[in-house]
N, CA, C and O of each residue as an XYZ file, in Angstrom:
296
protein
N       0.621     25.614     22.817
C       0.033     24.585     21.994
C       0.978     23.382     21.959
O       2.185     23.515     21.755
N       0.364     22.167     22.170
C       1.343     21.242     21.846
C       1.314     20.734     20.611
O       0.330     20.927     19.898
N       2.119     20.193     20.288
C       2.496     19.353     18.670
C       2.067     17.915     18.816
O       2.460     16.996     19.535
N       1.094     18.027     17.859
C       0.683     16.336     17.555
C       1.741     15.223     17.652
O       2.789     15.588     17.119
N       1.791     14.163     18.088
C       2.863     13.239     17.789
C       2.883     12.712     16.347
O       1.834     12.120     16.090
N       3.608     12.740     15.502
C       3.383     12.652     14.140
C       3.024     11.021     14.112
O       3.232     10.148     14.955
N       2.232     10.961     12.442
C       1.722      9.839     12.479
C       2.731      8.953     11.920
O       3.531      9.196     11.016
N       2.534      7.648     12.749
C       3.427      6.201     12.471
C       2.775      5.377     11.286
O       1.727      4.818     11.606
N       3.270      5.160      9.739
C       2.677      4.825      8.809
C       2.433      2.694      8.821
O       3.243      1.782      8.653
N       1.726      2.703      8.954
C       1.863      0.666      8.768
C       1.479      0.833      7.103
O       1.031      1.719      6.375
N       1.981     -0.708      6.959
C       1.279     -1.287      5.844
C      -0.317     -1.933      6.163
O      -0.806     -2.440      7.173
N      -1.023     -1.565      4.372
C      -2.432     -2.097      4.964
C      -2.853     -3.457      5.027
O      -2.408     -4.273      4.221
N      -3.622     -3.757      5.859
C      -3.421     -5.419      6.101
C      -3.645     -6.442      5.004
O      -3.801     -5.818      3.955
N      -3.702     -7.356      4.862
C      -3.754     -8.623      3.443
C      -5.105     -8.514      3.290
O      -5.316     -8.282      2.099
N      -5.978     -8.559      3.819
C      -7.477     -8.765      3.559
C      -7.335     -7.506      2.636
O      -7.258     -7.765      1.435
N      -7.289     -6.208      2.990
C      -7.725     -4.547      2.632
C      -7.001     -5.024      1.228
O      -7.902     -5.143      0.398
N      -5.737     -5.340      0.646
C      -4.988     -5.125      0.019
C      -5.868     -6.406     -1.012
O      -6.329     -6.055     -2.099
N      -5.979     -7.470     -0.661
C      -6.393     -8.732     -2.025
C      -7.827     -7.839     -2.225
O      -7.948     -7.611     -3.429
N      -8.821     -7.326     -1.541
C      -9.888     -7.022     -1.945
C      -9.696     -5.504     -3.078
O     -10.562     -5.150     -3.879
N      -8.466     -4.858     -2.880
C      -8.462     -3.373     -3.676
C      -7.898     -3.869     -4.960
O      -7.958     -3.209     -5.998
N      -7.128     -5.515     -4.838
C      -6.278     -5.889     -6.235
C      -8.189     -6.622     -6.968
O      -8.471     -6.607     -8.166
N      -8.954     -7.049     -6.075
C      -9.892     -8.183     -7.010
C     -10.920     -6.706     -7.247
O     -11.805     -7.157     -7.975
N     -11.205     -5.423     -7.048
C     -11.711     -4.207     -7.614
C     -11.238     -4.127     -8.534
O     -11.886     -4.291     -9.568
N      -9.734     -3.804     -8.555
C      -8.917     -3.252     -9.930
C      -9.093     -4.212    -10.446
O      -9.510     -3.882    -11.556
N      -9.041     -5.654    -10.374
C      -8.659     -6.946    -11.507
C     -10.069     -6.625    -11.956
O     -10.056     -6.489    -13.179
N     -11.416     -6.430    -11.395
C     -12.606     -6.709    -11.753
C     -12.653     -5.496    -12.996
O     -12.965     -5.978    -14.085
N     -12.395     -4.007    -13.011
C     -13.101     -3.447    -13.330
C     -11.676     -3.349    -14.781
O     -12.132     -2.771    -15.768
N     -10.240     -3.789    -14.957
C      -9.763     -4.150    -15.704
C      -9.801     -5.000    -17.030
O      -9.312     -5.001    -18.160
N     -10.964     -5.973    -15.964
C     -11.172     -7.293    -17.226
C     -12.333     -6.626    -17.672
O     -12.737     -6.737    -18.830
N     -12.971     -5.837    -16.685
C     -14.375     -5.479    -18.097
C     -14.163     -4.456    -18.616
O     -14.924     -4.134    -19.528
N     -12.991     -3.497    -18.223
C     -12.804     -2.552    -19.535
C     -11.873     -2.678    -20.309
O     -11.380     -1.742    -20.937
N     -11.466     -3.989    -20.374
C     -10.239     -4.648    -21.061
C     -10.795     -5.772    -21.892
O     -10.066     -6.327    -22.714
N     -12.422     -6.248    -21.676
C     -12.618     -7.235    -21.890
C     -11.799     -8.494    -21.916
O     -11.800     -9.275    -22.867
N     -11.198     -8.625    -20.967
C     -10.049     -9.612    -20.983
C     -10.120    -10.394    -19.609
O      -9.513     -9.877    -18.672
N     -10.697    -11.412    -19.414
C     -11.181    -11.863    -17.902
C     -10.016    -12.658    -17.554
O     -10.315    -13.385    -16.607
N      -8.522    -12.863    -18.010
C      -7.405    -12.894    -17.525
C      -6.327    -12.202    -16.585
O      -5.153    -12.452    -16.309
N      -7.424    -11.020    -16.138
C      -7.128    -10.530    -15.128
C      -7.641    -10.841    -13.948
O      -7.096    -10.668    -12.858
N      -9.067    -11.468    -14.228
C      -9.242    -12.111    -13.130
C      -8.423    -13.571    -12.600
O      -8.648    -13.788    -11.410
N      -7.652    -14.452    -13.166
C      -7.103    -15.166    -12.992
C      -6.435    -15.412    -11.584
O      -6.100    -14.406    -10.959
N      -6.266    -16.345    -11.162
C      -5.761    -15.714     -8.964
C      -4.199    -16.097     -9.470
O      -3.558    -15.912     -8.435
N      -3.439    -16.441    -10.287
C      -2.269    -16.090    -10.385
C      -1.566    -14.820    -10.721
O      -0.380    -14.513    -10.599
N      -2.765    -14.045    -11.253
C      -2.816    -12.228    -11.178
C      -2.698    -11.770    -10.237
O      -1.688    -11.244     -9.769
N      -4.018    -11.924     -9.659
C      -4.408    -11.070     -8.837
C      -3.144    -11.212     -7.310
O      -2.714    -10.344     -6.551
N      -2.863    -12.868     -7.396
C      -1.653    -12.951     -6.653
C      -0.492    -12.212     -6.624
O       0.043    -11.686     -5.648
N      -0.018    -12.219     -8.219
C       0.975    -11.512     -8.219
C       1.463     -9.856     -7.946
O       2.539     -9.368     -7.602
N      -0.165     -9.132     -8.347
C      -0.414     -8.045     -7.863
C      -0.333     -7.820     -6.871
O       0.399     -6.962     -6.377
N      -1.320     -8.781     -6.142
C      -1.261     -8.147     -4.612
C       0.115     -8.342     -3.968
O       0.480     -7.492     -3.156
N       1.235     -9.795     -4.363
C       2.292     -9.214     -3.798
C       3.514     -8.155     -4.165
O       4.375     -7.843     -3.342
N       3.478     -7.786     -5.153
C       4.014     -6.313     -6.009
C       3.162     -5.165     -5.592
O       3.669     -4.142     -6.052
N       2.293     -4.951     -5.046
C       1.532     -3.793     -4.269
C       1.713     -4.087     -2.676
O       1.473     -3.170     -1.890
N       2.113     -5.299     -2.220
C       2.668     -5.578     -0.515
C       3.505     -5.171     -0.338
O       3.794     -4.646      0.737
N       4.511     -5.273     -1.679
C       5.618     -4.797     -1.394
C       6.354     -3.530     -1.958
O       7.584     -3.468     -1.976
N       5.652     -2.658     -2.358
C       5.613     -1.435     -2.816
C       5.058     -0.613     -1.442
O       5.516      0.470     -1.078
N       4.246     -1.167     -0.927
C       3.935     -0.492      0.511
C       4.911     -0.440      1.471
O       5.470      0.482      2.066
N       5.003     -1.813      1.491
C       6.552     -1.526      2.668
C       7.602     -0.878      2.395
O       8.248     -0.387      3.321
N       7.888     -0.772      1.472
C       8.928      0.121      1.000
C       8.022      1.746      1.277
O       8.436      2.595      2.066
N       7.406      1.820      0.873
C       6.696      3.073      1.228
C       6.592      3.500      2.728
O       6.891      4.551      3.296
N       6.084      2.360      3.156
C       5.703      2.576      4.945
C       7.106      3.035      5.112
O       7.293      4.084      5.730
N       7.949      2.479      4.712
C       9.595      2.143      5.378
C      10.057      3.916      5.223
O      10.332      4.627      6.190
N      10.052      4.358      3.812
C      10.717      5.855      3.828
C       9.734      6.764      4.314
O      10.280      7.825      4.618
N       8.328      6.779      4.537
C       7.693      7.783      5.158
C       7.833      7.537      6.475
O       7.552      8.386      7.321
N       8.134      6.740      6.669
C       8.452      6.512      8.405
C       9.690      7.216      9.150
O       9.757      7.829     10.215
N      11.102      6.729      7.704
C      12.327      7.361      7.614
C      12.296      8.800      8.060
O      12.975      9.390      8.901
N      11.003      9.339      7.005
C      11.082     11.072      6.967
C      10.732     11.355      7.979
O      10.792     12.534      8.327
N      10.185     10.267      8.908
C       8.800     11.059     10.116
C       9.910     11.288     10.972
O      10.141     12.369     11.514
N      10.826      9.906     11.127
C      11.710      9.989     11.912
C      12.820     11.018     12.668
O      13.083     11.424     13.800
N      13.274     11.160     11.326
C      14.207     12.474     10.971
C      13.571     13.788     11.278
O      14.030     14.674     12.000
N      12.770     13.783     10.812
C      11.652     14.853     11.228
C      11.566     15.550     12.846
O      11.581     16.715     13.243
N      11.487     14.438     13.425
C      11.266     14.475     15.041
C      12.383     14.562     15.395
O      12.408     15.029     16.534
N      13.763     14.265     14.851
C      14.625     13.942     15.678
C      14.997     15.687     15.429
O      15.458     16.348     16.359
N      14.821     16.086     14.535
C      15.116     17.775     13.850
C      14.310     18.528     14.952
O      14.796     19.339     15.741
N      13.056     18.154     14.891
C      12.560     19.189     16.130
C      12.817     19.135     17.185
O      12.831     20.127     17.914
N      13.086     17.978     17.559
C      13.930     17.775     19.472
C      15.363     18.247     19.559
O      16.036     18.145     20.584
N      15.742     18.712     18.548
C      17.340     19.098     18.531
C      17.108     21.138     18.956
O      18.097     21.866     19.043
């Protein structure tokens, strides 16, 4: 049997990412009643505090994949 090549993690692209922050902002302000979440200096700031929570993410699951492979080729 061979071994899958393990998977290489990216970050998800800007479009995927402003549309999952204007869901959450949407369904925030109406169960928050507070339509200051819709504001695009929010939703801005979200989406770049969730850009960059990913890369950092992509970055150490990538780390582990790495290490990972280098453990089984040894």
């Amino acid at each position: 049997m061979v071994d899958d090549p393990p998977t290489e993690y990216v970050t998800p692209d800007d479009r995927s990412l402003r549309q999952f922050v204007r869901e959450v902002s949407e369904v925030l302000a109406k169960r928050e009643e507070d339509t200051d979440y819709l504001l695009p200096i929010i939703m801005d700031g979200l989406t770049n505090y969730l850009s960059i929570l990913a890369q950092l993410q992509v970055k150490y699951l990538n780390a582990a994949r790495t290490s990972s492979v280098e453990k089984r080729s040894s």
